[in-house]
N, C-alpha and C positions, 0 to 999 in steps of 0.2 A: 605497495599494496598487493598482496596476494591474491593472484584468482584462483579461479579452479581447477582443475583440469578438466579433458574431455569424459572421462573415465567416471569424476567424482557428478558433475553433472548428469550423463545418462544414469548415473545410482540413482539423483533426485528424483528423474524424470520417472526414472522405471519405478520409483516408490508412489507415483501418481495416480491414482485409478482413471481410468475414463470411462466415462457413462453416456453411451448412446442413445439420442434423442431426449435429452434430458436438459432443461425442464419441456421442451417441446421437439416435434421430430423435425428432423436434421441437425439441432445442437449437439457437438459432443462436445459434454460439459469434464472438466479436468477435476478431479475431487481431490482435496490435500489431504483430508483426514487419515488418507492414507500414508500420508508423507507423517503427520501428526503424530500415528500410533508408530510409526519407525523409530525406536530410539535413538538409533545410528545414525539415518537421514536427520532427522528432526535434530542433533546434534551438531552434525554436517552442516548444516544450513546456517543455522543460529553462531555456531563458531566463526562460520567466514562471514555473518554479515555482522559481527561484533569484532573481528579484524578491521573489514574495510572501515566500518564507521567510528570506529575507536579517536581517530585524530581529525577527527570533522569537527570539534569544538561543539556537538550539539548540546542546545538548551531542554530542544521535546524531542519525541517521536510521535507525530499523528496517525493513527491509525483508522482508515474507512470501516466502517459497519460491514458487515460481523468480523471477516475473518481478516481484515488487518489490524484486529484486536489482539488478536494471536499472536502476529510475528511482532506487532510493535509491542506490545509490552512484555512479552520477553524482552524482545532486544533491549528496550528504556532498562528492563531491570539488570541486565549485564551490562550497562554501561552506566548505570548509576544516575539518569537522569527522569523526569516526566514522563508519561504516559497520556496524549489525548485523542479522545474518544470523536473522531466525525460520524454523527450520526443522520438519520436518516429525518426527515422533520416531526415534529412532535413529540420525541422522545427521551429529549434530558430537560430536566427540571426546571434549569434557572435560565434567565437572558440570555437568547442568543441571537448570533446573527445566522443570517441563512445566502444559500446560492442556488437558483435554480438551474436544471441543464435537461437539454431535449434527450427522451428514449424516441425508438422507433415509433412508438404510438403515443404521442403527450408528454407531460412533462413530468419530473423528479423536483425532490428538492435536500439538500444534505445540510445539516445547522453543526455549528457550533459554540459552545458558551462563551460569548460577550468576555471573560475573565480566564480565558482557556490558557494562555501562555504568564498569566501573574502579575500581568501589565508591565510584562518586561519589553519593550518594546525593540524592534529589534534580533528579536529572539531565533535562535539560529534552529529550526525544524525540518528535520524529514520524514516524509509523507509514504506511509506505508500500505501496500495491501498485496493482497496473493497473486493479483493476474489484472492487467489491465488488455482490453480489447478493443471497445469502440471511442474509451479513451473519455467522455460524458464525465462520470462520477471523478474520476481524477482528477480534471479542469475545474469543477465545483470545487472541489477541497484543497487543492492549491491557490483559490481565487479568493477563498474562505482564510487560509493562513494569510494571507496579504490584509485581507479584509479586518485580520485579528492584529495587524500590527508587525506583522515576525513577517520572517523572511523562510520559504520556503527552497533550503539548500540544494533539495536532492528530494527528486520520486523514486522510491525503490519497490520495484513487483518479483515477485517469484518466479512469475511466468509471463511472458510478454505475448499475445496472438497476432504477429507479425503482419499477416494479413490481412486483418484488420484496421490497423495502418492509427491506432488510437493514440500513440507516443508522440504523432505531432501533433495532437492537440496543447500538449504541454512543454513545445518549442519553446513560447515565446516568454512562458513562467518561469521554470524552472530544469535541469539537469533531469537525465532520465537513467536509472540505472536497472538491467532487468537480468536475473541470473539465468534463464532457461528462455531463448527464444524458439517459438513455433510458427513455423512458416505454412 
């Protein structure tokens, strides 16, 4: 399996915007849209993570609300498999099931549909979004692909916030894979 080099990574990174104090002051929030409108980056990216994931036998790609909507259905469509949607609660249509997980102030909740992997049981999924941090929403949606039957292969982020130490939340589930750590 191919990685990247040091070179092709600072390209990603530096295609990243940051925005200070965003949503509130002292976050500096990492924007990909800027990676997104990069056709080079955005290419970059999507090529090597349809290298690595090419001989993983997957069934889906899950992708967290919003923006692991992005990279997972791309990626599902270069490798020819499913595309499913973890959403936030109340927000897709039919049966589902749900996972709650604590934020700083109360609690979240992320669902997914009852019938999301086709009742293929078994189902070999990896869990996709841009950045994991405090590491909350991932544990939900990994505990949700179990909860749906499938097996949840691999977490893959874009951006890992090292320091925030959120990837052992998802020791005990699953495989963690992150292209750009930030420490």
């Amino acid at each position: 399996m191919k990685t990247l080099t040091n070179d092709q990574k600072k390209f990603l990174l530096d295609s990243i915007r940051d925005i200070p104090d965003f949503p509130k002051p002292g976050i500096l929030f990492k924007d990909i849209t800027t990676l997104l409108n990069n056709a080079e980056a955005f290419s970059l990216l999507m090529n090597h993570l349809e290298e690595r994931y090419k001989e993983f036998n997957l069934d889906f790609i899950a992708g967290i609300e919003s923006r692991g909507f992005i990279f997972g259905s791309a990626l599902a469509a270069k490798l020819g498999i499913g595309f499913v949607p973890i959403r936030k609660k109340n927000k897709l249509p039919f049966t589902t099931i749900s996972e709650k997980y604590a934020l700083e102030y109360g609690v979240d909740e992320v669902e997914i549909h009852i019938d999301a992997f086709r009742e293929k049981k078994g189902a070999r999924v990896l869990l996709i979004d841009d950045l994991i941090a405090t590491g909350g929403t991932a544990e939900a949606a990994a505990k949700l692909i179990k909860a749906a039957n499938a097996e949840c292969v691999e977490a893959c982020f874009i951006i890992n916030l090292t320091f925030l130490e959120g990837r052992k939340k998802l020791d005990d589930l699953t495989s963690v894979y992150s292209i750009l750590e930030i420490a």
